[in-house]
N, C-alpha and C positions, 0 to 999 in steps of 0.2 A: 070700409074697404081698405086693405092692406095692398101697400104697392112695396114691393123688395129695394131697395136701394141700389147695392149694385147693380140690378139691371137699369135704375134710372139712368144710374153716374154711365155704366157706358152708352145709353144713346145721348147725352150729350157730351161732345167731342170736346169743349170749354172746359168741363167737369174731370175730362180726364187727365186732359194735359194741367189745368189747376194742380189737380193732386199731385200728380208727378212732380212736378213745381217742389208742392211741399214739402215730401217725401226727401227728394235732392237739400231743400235748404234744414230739416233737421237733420240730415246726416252729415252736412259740413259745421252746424253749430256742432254734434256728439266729435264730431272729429276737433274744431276748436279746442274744447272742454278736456278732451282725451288723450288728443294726440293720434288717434287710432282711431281706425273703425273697432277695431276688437278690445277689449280692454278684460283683463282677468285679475278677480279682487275677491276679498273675503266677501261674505254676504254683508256683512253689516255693513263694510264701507262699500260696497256697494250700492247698497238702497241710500245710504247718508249722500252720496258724491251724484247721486241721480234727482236725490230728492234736491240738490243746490242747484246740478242744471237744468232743470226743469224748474223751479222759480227764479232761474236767471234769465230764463227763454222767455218765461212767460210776461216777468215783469218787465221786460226790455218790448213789450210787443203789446202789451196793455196802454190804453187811450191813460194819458194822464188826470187822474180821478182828484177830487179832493177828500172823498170818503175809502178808506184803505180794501182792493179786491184782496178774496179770500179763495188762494190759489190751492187750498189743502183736496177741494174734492178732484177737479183734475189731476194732481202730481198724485193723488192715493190709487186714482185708478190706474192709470202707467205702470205706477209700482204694484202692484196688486200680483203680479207673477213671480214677484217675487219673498213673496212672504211663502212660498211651497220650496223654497231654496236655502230658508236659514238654519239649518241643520245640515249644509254642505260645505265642505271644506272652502270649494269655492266654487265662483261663478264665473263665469265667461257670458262680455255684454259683447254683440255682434250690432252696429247697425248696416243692415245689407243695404244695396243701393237698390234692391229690387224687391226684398222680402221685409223690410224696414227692422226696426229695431225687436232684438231676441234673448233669451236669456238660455243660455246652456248650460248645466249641471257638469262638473267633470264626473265622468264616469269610467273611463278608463287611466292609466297611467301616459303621460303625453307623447313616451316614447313609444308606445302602440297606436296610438294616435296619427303623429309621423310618421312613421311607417307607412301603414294604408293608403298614404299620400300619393 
């Protein structure tokens, strides 16, 4: 039997507001880390400066082990959207306070960008 998840997480009201919780405290560590909710960088220092804070999140948030966690398979998956972006001049990292953390491709020139604003 297959139960959906999100439809668990919203009939319980603990579950929702939990995540919400979350969602708020990684977007003021990406804003720590950043400076910014937004942040635009080449791809590589992109994934390098994502792959540090996310083992800084993680290892600040990990039970103190005597045997060392191996924090590679979550931080590969995070990053994972961004390995279809390393052949872009650059990257725009977005964490929204509602749509969570995003990567955007420039694909226009920025002053058509502002503009449409």
């Amino acid at each position: 039997m297959s139960v959906e998840q999100p439809e668990m997480i919203l009939r319980n009201p603990e579950l929702v507001r939990r995540s919400w919780e979350l969602q708020s405290e990684g977007r003021a560590e990406f804003i720590t880390t950043f400076g910014s909710d937004l942040v635009v960088l080449r791809p590589d220092e992109a994934s390098e400066q994502l792959r540090q804070h996310f083992l800084r999140v993680y290892t600040s948030k990990a039970p103190k082990q005597k045997t060392k966690i191996d924090f590679s398979g979550p931080i590969k998956q995070l990053l994972a959207p961004m390995e279809e972006l390393q052949d872009r001049e650059t990257v725009a990292i977005v964490y929204d306070e509602i749509e969570g953390l995003g990567f955007w491709q420039r694909t226009a020139p920025i002053s058509i960008i502002c503009a449409a604003i």
